[in-house]
Legacy VTK file of the C-alpha trace (Angstrom):
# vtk DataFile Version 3.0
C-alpha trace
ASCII
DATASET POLYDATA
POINTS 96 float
12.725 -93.331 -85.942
9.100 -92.472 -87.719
8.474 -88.920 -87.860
5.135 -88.177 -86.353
2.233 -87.233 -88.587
0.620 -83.848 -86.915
-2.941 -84.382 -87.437
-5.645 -81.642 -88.439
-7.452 -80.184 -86.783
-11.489 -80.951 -86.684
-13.698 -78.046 -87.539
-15.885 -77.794 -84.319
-19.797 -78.200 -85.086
-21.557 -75.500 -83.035
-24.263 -77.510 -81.060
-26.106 -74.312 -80.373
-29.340 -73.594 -82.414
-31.332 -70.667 -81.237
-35.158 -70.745 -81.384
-36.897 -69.212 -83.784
-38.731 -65.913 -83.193
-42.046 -67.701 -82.909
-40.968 -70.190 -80.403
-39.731 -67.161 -78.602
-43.191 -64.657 -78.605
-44.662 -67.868 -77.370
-42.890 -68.164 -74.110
-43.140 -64.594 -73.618
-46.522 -64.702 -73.573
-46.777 -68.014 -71.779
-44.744 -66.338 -69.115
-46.800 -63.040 -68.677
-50.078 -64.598 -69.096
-48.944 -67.058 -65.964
-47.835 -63.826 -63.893
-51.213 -61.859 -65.031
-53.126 -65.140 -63.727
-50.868 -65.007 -60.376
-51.200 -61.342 -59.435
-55.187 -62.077 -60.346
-55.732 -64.867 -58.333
-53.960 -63.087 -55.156
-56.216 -59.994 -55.427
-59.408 -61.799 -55.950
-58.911 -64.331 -53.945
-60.955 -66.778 -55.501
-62.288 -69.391 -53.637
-60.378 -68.260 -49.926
-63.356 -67.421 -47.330
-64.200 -64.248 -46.538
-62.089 -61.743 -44.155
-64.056 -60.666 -41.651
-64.459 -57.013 -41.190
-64.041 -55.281 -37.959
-67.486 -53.714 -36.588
-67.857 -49.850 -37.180
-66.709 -48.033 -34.188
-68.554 -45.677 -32.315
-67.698 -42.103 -32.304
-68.391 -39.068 -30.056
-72.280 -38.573 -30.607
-73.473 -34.898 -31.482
-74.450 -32.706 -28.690
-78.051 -32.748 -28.151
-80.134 -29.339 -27.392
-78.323 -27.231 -24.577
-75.515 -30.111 -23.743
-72.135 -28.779 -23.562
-69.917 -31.390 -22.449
-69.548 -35.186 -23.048
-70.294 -34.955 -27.127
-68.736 -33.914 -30.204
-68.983 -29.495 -30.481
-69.231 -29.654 -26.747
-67.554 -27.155 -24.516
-63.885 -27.981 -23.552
-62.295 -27.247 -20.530
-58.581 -25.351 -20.743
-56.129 -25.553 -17.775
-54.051 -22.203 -18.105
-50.606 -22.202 -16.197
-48.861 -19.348 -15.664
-45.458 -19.072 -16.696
-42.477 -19.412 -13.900
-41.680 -15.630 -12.357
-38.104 -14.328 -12.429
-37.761 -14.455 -9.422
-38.119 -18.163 -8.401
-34.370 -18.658 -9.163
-34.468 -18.425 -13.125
-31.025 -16.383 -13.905
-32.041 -13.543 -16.156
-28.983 -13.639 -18.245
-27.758 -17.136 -18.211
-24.366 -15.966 -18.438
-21.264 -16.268 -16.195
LINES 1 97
96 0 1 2 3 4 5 6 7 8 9 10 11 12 13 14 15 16 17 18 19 20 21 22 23 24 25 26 27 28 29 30 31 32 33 34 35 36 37 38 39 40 41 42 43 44 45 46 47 48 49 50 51 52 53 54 55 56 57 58 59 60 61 62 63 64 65 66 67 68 69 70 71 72 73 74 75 76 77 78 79 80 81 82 83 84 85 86 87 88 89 90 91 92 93 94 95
C-alpha cells in the first residue's frame, strides 16, 4: 500500500487591488458634480414651459368717504347673547 503524499498548501494570491487615491478624488467629484447638476436642473427648470401663475385675488376694497359697511375698516355688526338664567333648569351646584 503507497502512503499518500499530503500536498502543500498554495499561498492564495489576493485578487483585490484597491484604487489609488487619485482614481478615488475623481469619482468623488464625478459623483457630486452629477448631483450638483441634478438638484440644478430641477430648480431651474431649464427648458420645461412656464407654470402659470394664478391671477391676483381681489381683496376687501378700502372704505370710501362716510361708508361704513361692505369694505375693509368698515363698521361690524356684533350679535350679543345673553347668557342662560339660573333659573331655566341649570342646577346651581351640580352635585347630588
Amino acid at each position: 500500500m503507497p502512503l499518500r503524499v499530503r500536498a502543500e498548501p498554495v499561498a492564495q494570491h489576493d485578487d483585490y487591488r484597491p484604487l489609488p487615491r487619485r482614481r478615488r478624488w475623481l469619482i468623488a467629484a464625478l459623483a457630486v458634480a452629477t448631483a450638483a447638476t441634478l438638484i440644478m436642473m430641477m430648480l431651474e427648470r431649464t427648458g420645461a414651459p412656464e407654470i402659470p401663475r394664478p391671477p391676483a385675488a381681489v381683496g376687501p376694497v378700502p372704505c370710501a368717504e362716510g361708508q361704513l359697511s361692505g369694505c375693509l375698516g368698515g363698521k361690524a355688526d356684533v350679535i350679543f347673547v345673553p347668557a342662560a338664567s339660573a333659573a331655566v333648569g341649570v342646577p346651581a351646584s351640580g352635585g347630588r
